[in-house]
N, C-alpha and C positions, 0 to 999 in steps of 0.2 A: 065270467067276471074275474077280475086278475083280485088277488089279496088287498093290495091298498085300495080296493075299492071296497070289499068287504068289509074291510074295519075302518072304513070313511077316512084312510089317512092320503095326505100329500104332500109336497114337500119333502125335505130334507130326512125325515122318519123315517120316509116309505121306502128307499131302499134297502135301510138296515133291517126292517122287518120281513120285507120280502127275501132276505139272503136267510134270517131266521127259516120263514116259512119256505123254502128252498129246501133245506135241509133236514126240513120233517116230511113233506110232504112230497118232496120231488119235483116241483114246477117253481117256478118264476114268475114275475110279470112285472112289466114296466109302468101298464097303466092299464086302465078298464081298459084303454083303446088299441090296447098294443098286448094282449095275450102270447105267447111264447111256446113251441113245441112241446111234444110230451116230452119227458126224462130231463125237465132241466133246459133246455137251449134256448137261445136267441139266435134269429134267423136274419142276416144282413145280407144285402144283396148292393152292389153298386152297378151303376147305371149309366157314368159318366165319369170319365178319366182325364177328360180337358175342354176348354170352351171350343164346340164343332163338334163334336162326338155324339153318332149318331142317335138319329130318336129309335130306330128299332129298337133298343135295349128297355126303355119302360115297359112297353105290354109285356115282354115275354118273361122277365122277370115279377109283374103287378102279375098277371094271370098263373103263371108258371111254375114261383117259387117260393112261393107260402112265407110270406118273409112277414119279419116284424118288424125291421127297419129297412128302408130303400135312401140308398145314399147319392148323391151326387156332387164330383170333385170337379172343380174348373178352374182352378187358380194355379199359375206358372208364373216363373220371374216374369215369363215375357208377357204371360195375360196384363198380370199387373201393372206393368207399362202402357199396353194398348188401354186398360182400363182408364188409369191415369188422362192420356190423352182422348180420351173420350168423353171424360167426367169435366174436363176446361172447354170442350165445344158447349156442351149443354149441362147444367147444373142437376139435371133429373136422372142422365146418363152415370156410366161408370158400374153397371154390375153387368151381370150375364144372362140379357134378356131369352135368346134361346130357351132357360129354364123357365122362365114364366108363359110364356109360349107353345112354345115345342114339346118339351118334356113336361109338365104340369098340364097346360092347359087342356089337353083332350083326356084327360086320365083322372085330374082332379076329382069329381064325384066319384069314381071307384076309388080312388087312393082314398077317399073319405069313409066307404061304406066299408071296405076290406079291415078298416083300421092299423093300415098301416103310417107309420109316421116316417118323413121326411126330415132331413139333415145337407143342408148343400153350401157350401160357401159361395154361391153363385154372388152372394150381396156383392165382393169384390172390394171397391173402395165406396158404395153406396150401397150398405144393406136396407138402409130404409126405404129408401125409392124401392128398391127390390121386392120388399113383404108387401108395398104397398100395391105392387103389381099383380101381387100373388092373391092379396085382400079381393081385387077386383072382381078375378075371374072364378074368386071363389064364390063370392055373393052370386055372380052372373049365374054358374053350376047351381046353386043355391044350396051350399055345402057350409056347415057353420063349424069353422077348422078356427082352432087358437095356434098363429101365428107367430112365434117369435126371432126376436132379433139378436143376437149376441152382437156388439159394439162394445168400442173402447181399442181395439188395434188401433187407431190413426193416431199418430203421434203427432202431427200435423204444429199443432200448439206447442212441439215442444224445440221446433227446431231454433230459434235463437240463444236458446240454452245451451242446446249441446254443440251450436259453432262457437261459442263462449267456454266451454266443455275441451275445446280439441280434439271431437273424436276423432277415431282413425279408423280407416278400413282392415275389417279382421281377416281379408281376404289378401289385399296389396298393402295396406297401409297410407294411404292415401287421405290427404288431409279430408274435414268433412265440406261438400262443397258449398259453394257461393250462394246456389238458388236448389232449392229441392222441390217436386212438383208433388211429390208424395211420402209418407212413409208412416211404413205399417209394422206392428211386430206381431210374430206368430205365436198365437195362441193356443191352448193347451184344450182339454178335452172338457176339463170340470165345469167351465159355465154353458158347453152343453148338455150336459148333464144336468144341471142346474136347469135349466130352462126346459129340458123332460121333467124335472119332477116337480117343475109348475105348473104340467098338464098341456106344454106346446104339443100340437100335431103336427106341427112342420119348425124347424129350426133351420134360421138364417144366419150366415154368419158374413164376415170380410174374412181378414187373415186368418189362416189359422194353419197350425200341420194338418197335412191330409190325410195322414192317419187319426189323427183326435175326431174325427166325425166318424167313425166306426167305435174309436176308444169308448167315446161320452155314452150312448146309447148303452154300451156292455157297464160303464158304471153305474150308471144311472138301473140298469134291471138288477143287478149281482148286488149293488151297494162297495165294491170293491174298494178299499179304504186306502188313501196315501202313502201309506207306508209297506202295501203290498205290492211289493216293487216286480215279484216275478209274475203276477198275474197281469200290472199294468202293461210290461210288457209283452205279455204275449198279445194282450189285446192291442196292443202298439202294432205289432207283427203281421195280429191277423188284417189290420187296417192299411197296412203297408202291402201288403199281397195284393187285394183287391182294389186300392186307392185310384188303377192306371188303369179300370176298367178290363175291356178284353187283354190287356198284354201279361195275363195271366190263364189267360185260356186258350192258348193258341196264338195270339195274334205277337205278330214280329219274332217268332218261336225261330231259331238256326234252322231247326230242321222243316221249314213251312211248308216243303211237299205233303209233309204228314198228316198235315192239319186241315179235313176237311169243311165243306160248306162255307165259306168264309163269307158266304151273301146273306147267311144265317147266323154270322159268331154270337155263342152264348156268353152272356156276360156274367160275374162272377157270385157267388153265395158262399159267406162263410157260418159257418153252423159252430154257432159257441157256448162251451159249458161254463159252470161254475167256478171249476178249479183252473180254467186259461188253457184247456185241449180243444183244438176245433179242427174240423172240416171245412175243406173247399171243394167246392164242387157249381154246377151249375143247373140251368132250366133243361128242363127233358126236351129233348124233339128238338136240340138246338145244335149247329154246328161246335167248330173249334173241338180243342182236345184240352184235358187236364193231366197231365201226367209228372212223375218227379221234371224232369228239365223243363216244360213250361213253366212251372211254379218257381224251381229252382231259381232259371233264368232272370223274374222279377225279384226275388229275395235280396239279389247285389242291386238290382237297379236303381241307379243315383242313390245309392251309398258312399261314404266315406269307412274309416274305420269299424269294422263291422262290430268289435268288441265296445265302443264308445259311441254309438247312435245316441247323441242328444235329442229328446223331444221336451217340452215342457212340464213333462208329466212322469216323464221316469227317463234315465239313461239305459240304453237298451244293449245289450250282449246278446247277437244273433251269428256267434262263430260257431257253436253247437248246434243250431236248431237242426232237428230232422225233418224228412221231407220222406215219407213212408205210401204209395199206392195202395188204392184201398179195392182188390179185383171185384169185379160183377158188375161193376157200376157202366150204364152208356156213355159214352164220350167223357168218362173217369172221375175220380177224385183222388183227392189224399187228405190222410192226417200229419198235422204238424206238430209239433211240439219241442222244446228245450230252449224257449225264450229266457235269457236273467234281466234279472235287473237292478238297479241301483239306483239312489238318491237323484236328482234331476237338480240342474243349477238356479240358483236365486236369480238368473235373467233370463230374457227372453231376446231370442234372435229379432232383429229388427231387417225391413228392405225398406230401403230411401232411392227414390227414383230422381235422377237428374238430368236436365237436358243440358245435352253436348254437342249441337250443331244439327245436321240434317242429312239424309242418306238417301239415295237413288238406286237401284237395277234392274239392267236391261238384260235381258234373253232374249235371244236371238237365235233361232233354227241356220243354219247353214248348210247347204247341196251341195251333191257333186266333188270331185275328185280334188285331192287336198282339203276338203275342207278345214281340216284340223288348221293347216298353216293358217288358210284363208281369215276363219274364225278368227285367230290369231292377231293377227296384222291389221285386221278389221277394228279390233279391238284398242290396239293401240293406236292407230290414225286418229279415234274419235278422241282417244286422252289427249294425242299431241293438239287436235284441234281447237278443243277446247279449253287448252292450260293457254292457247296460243291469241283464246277471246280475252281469257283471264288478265293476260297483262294486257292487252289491249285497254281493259276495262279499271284494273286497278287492283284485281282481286288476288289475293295471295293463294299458293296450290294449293289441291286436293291435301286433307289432313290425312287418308290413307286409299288403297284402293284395289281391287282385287280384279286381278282377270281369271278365268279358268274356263277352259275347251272342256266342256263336258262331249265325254265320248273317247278324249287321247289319255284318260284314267289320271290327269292332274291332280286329283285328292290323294291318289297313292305316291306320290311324290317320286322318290328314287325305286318304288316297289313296282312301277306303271309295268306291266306286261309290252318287250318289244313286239314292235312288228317291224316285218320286213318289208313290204309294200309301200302304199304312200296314206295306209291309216284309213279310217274309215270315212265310205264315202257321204256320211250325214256324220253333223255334230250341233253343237250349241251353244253359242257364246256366255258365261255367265258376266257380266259387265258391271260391278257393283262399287260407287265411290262414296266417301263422307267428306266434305267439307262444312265449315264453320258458318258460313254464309248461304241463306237459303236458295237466294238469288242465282249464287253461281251454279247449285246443284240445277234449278231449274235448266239455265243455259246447258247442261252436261244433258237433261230430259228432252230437251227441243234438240239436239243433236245427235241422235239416237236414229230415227226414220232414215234423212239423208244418205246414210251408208246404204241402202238398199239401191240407191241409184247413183251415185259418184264410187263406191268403193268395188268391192270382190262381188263377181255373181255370186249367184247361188243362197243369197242371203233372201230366206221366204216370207220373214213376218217378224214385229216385234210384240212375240207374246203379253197380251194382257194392253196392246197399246202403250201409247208414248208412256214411259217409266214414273211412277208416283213418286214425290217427292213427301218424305215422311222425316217425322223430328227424330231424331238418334236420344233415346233416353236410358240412361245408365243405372247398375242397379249400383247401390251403397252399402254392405250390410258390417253391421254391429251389435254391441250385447247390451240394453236397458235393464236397468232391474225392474222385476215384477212388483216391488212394493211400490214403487211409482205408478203402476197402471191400473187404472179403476175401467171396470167392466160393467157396463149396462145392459139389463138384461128388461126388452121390450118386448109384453104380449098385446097383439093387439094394438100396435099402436101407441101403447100408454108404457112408460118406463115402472116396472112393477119391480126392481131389487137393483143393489148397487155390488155388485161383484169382486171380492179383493184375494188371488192365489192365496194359499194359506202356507208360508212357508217355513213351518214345522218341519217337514220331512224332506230338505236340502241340502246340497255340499256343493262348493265350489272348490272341492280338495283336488287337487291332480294326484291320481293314481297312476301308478307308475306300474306298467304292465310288460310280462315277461317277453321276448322274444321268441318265437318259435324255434324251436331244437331241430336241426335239419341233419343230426348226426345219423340217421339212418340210410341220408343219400351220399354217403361217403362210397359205401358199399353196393352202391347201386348196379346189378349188370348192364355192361353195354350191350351192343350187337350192331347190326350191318345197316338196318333197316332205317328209313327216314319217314316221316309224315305229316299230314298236313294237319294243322291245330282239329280243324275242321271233324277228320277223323276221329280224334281222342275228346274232343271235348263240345262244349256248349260255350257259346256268346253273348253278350246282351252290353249295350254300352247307355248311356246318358248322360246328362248334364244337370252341373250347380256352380251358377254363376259362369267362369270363364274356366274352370274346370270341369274336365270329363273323367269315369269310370268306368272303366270295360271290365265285366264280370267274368270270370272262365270257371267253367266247371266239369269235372270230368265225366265221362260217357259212364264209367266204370271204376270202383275204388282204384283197383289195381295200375289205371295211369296216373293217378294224379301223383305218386313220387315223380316222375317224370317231369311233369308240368311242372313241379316247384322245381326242379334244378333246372329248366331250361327256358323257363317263363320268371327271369329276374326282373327286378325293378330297371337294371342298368340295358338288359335285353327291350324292354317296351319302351325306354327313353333311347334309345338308337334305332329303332324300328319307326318313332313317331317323330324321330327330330325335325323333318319337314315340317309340321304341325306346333312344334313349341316354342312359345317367344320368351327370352331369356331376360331377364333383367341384370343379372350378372353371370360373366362366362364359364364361374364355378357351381352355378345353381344345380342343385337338384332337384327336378321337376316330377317326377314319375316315384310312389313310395305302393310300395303292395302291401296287401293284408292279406290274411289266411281265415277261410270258413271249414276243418274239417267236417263238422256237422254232416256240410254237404258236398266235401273234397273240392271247395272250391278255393279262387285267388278273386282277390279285389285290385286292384289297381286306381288310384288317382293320378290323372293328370294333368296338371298346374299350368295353367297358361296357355291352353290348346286349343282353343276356339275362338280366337282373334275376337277377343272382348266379350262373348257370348251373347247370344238374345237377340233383341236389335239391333244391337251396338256392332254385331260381327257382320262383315259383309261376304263372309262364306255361303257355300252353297250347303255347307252343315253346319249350321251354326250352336247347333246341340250336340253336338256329338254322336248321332245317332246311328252312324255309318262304322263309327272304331273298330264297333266288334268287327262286325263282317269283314273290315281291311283285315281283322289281325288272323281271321279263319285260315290264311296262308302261310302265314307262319310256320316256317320248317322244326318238326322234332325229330333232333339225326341220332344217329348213333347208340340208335335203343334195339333191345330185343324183339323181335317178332311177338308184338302187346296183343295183335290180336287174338294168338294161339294161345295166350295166358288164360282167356277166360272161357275159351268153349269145351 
């Protein structure tokens, strides 16, 4: 039985006395139903990194890994949108049924009897339909779980205001638009917390950061207070690690030969103490690997400034943190630590989703010798054909449009490996337009098929059949202040507290941060020897909004001088200029940051995924491929780095 059961307390109390009773006694607790490891820990295990993400991850973390929280993340710009459009077919729609389903529904009476509690922003832009789904299959289980809901993200009500307002886009600058189909701001950790220490066993939320659902639970057992800004961040960090599921434990790792069982990947546990030191680690008898450059790898992912991580809840300085292997352990761990932090802003990030017309692509396999041209010209026949219904019809052109031969390496632009021959004999059309007019995209879908019999052989199939036409919804994002936004906090059903940030311990100061001192690499030795990124270092890229990050980290202290003098900001904007859309000819697009903690570079870059999300008619429309282009990357004129360390 956990302490605030002992002394009959709940609510807002029972954290503060549980970090008392912490610190006499050695243990923790969140709630009767959520007991805590020996020596102090909480045990968080997540299960889910995005809507699709597989269900082997509940059992083998429910049976496996002794956890006191089981978390699960599913919300992306791009969910949000699909949610969006989901939630205007049908009113009931718009969360992340898979969770009520798939992931709860066969598990629910052991997640009931284990006492462990659940945390998922699965709600989307409908958390109440959501819990009510969860209500269902829990009475069915016949499992008596209190349910809560965290609401109040929708800003929905407030949009005539803020186009009366003038906002602007904090990304482009872009007036705010005409019609918005949604918008949501991202929430902080506290009214999950809040709604653990009203005794939920499962907490549902819509927006929120995907670290604040690991956050809330550690405030919520610690009682960790507002103004301990280095602990909120490290439990920020530890939430940040595990938030993307396996891509912490092996999965999308540079080095993925290394990383066995992958029909098995274990998914991730971080083990947290008092003072904001934790472990990660995973389920026994489980694939994947943990080691510094897995871990690493996720620590830059879809980062911006690494010394200025805004969250809700604290601003976070993760240029120090360490990333230390812990030996003995099967398929590894480590401990982390050197999370800062600092005061968090009086607003809250907002995403406004808006429709922009409608999108179509076709893929298309093509055979046989040339295909590449074949692909090609195939490609464009259907554009000329169909710009050529267009004015027949009245319709003004495609608003943008992409072709790209997968297979003749067109995403590496000017970097594509020649050949000499005539290219490979299979490739794949990628065929993707937006126009403003549904109507005409359809015509652009009906004329897709036809090429397999008027145009180039060798064209075998249009994958997925005639091309779905979908609405192009864009994201919006800007800053709301929190004292505007009221949080309802629903157990059961029944709205039981009215939720207001408490913004005591805030700055909206702009801190002016030094530059890193690169006078070391002045003195740097040369040498004869050249290599490939790939060699010296680690990868990992993602995406925010129509910005991409590609993370580098080195294998070895000893190369990362290297990398910082050869891996410029002006170096990855010349390597990616194929990729970035300029709005002005002097723009700089590409700005780096520096993690020594863990000898790595961050790199943002601005305008590199042709709108991002939906909106981009890329065949990467996240960015997810950066890293691996930039793996080629020559480093010349360096000393024999190998001989340095052995």
């Amino acid at each position: 039985m956990s302490w605030a059961a002992l002394l009959g307390l709940r609510g807002a109390a029972a954290p503060r006395l549980l970090r008392a009773a912490s610190s006499r006694h050695g243990s923790t607790a969140g709630s009767a139903a959520c007991e805590p490891q020996a020596g102090g820990t909480v045990r968080v295990g997540c299960a889910a990194g995005f809507w699709g993400d597989t269900a082997a991850s509940v059992p083998q973390l429910l049976y496996g890994g002794k956890l006191d929280f089981l978390v699960f993340d599913y919300l992306s710009e791009i969910t949000m949108s699909l949610l969006t459009a989901a939630k205007a077919k049908s009113p009931d729609l718009g969360y992340a049924p898979d969770f009520v389903l798939t992931a709860m529904g066969p598990y629910i009476k052991d997640i009931h009897r284990k006492g462990v509690r659940v945390i998922s922003n699965a709600g989307g832009i409908n958390p109440l339909a959501c819990a009510a789904g969860l209500q269902a299959i829990a009475k069915k289980a016949d499992a008596d779980l209190k349910i809560a809901v965290v609401a109040g993200d929708d800003l929905m009500a407030e949009k005539d205001n803020l186009k009366e307002a003038r906002i602007k886009d904090m990304e482009n600058g872009k007036p705010f638009p005409e019609t918005v189909n949604s918008m949501n701001a991202y929430l902080g950790a506290r009214p999950i917390s809040r709604a653990l220490d009203l005794g939920a066993d499962i907490v549902v939320t819509g927006r929120c950061v995907d670290s604040g659902m690991v956050l809330g639970p550690l405030i919520h057992s610690f009682g960790w207070n507002r103004d301990e800004f280095d602990l909120l961040a490290a439990g920020s960090l530890a939430g940040h690690l595990i938030e993307c599921g396996a891509q912490c434990t092996g999965g999308i790792f540079t080095d993925w030969h290394n990383v066995p069982d992958w029909h098995n990947m274990g998914f991730p546990i971080v083990e947290c103490s008092s003072d904001g030191h934790f472990t990660l680690s995973k389920p026994p008898d489980t694939g994947g690997l943990i080691s510094f450059g897995t871990v690493a790898e996720q620590l830059v992912y879809e980062i911006g400034n690494p010394q200025r991580y805004l969250l809700p809840d604290v601003t976070c300085d993760f240029s120090q943190v360490s990333i230390t292997e812990i030996p003995g352990i099967e398929g590894g761990a480590v401990k982390i630590h050197g999370a800062k932090g600092s005061p968090p802003s009086t607003f809250y990030k907002v995403i406004a989703t808006y429709l922009e017309g409608y999108r179509a692509t076709a893929v298309c396999p093509v055979v046989g010798p040339q295909s590449v041209k074949k692909g090609r010209q195939t490609a464009e026949s259907i554009l000329k054909r169909t710009r050529l219904i267009f004015s027949q019809l009245g319709y003004d052109d495609y608003s943008a449009v992409n072709i790209q031969i997968l297979g003749s390496e067109d995403t590496y632009g000017p970097h594509a490996k020649k050949k000499t021959d005539d290219g490979p004999r299979e490739a794949v059309i990628w065929l993707a337009v937006h126009h403003k007019e549904k109507k005409a995209v359809e015509i652009f879908s009906r004329e897709i098929a036809p090429a397999g019999t008027g145009m180039a052989p060798g064209l075998t199939a249009v994958v997925g059949g005639r091309p779905r036409v979908s609405p192009v919804l864009k994201p919006f994002f800007f800053l709301y202040p929190k004292k505007n936004v009221k949080i309802n906090i629903f157990l059961n059903g029944q709205l039981v507290e009215t939720f207001q940030e408490d913004l005591t311990f805030t700055s909206d100061a702009v801190i002016s941060l030094d530059s890193p001192k690169n006078d070391e690499l002045k003195d740097l030795p040369c040498g004869p020897h050249t290599y490939r990124l790939e060699e010296l270092a680690y990868t990992r890229s993602g995406d925010k909004g129509n910005s991409a990050n590609i993370g580098v980290i080195a294998r070895h202290p000893l190369y990362f001088p290297y990398l910082k003098k050869t891996l410029t900001a002006e170096a990855l904007e010349d390597y990616f200029q194929h990729l970035l859309e300029r709005d002005h000819p002097e723009e700089k697009l590409v700005t780096r940051y520096e993690l020594p903690g863990i000898h790595g570079l961050n790199f943002v870059l601005k305008n590199s995924l042709g709108g991002g999300g939906i909106a981009s008619l890329r065949s990467d429309p996240q960015g997810k491929a950066f890293g691996q282009m930039l793996l080629d990357f020559q480093i010349k004129n360096v000393p024999d780095l190998k001989s340095l360390i052995e």
